[in-house]
C-alpha positions, -999 to +999 in steps of 0.1 A: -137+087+097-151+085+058-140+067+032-139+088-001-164+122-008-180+107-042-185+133-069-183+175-062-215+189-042-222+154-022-205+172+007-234+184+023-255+149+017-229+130+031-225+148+060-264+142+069-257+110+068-237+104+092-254+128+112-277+099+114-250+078+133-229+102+155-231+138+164-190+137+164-174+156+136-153+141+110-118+144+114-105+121+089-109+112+051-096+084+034-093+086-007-086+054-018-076+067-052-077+101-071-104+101-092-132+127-090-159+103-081-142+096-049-123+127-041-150+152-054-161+167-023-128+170-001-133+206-003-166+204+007-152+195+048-133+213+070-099+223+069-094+206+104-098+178+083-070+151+079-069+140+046-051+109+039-042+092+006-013+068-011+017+090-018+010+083-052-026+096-051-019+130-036+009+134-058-020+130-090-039+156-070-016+181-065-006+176-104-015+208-126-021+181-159-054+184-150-068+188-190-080+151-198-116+158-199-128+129-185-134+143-149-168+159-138-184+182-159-153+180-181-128+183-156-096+160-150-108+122-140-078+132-117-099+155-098-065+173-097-083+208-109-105+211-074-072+212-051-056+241-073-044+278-053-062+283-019-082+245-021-046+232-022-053+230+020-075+201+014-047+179-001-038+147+015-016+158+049-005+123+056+004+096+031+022+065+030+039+040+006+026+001+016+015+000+047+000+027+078-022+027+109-047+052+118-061+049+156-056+020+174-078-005+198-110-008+187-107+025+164-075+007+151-077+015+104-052-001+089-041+010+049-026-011+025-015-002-007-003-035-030+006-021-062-008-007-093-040-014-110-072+004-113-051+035-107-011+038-093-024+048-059-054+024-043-058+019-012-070-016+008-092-002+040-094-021+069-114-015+097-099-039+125-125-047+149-152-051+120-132-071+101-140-055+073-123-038+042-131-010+019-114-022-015-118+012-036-121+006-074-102-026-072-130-042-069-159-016-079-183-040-081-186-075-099-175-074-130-147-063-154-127-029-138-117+002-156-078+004-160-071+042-160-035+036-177-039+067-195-046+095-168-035+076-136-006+052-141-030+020-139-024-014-150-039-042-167-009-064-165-003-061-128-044-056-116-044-092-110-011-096-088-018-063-071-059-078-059-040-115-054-020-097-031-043-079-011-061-115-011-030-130+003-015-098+025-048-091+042-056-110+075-088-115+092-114-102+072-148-107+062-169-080+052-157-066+016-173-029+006-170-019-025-163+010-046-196+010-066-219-019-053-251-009-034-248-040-007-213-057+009-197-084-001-177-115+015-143-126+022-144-152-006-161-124-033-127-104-032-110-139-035-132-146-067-129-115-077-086-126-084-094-155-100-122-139-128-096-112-136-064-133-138-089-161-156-094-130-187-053-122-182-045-157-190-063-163-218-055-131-235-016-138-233-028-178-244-044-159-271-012-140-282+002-172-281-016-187-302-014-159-329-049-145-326-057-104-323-069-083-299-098-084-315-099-120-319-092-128-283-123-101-273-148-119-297-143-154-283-143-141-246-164-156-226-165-158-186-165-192-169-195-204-159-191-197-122-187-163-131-217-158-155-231-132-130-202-109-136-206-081-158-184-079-192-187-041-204-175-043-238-149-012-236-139-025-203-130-058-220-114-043-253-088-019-228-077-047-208-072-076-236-052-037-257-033-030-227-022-070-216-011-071-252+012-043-250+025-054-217+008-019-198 
């Protein structure tokens, strides 16, 4: 079982790496969201392959508006362009809405989808027995996330319920991987994680309050101290204080 492909043309590398592990094939691939840096190399497997995905995910990569231009080498940050006429067999074959099990005992994966944010369509991972879950882009890495509202139906204005609720709605964990970050994480990162987003969400809507601009309210942002390890990229912070303010 894999979690995501990364970008087109990994298929091969990531296949030697798990030759490292196991001689058995793969047999299952898990996108936890559409975009082309984690679906890139679905075509790149076997056709035996079960591919499985939010309902909303495979529904952004079957889409033919593939023309954003902010995908690799130009493509759709969609990825939708790669599962067009015969690659159309790689699309997801099984999907679900909140909640599915893959495998059971100690093989037992179960998927959790809580709502919109980083895209309309992430998936929660969670391998049972190692009490561990793969979070996707909802939590790339330690600092500020990319909202794709534009391409994929994301949302600033509900990214902090839908990572609170994984907080709350996912038992007995304590590994957290990553969509980005080199090393895992802890239990408590994912649960910091909430609190330094919903800390920015706050203050932008006291900041609306209070009369002050979008550009007013990015200025004077600054994270708490217990979060001065996070990283603030500037265009990360203008989208989410634009999109809180117009309630996307």
């Amino acid at each position: 079982v894999l979690v995501d492909t990364k970008y087109q043309g990994y298929g091969a590398d990531i296949l030697a790496e798990v030759r490292k592990i196991t001689d058995l094939p793969v047999t299952t691939i898990i996108n936890t969201h559409t975009h082309y840096d984690h679906s890139g190399s679905n075509t790149e497997f076997p056709e035996t392959v079960n591919f499985v995905a939010h309902e909303n995910t495979a529904a952004h990569l079957a889409s033919t508006d593939c023309d954003d231009g902010m995908g690799f080498e130009g493509g759709s940050i969609k990825n939708c362009e790669l599962f067009q006429g015969e690659n159309a067999k790689f699309l997801p074959d099984t999907t679900f809405s909140t909640t599915h099990t893959l495998f059971g005992g100690a093989d037992q994966i179960d998927l959790y989808y809580f709502g919109r944010g980083h895209t309309d369509g992430d998936t929660f991972v969670v391998f049972k027995e190692a009490r561990a879950v793969h979070t996707g882009d909802m939590m790339a890495r330690k600092s500020l996330p990319f909202i794709d509202a534009a391409n994929s139906n994301g949302s600033a204005t509900e990214f902090g319920t839908t990572v609170q609720g994984a907080v709350a709605g996912i038992p007995d964990v304590d590994t957290v991987i990553t969509g980005h970050a080199d090393d895992p994480h802890v239990w408590q990162d994912l649960v910091d994680y909430a609190d330094f987003y919903n800390d920015l969400l706050r203050r932008t809507h006291q900041g609306r309050a209070a009369g002050r601009s979008a550009a007013e309210i990015v200025k004077s942002y600054k994270p708490p101290d217990r979060y001065s390890d996070y990283g603030v990229r500037a265009s990360s912070l203008e989208r989410i204080v634009r999109l809180a303010l117009e309630g996307r």
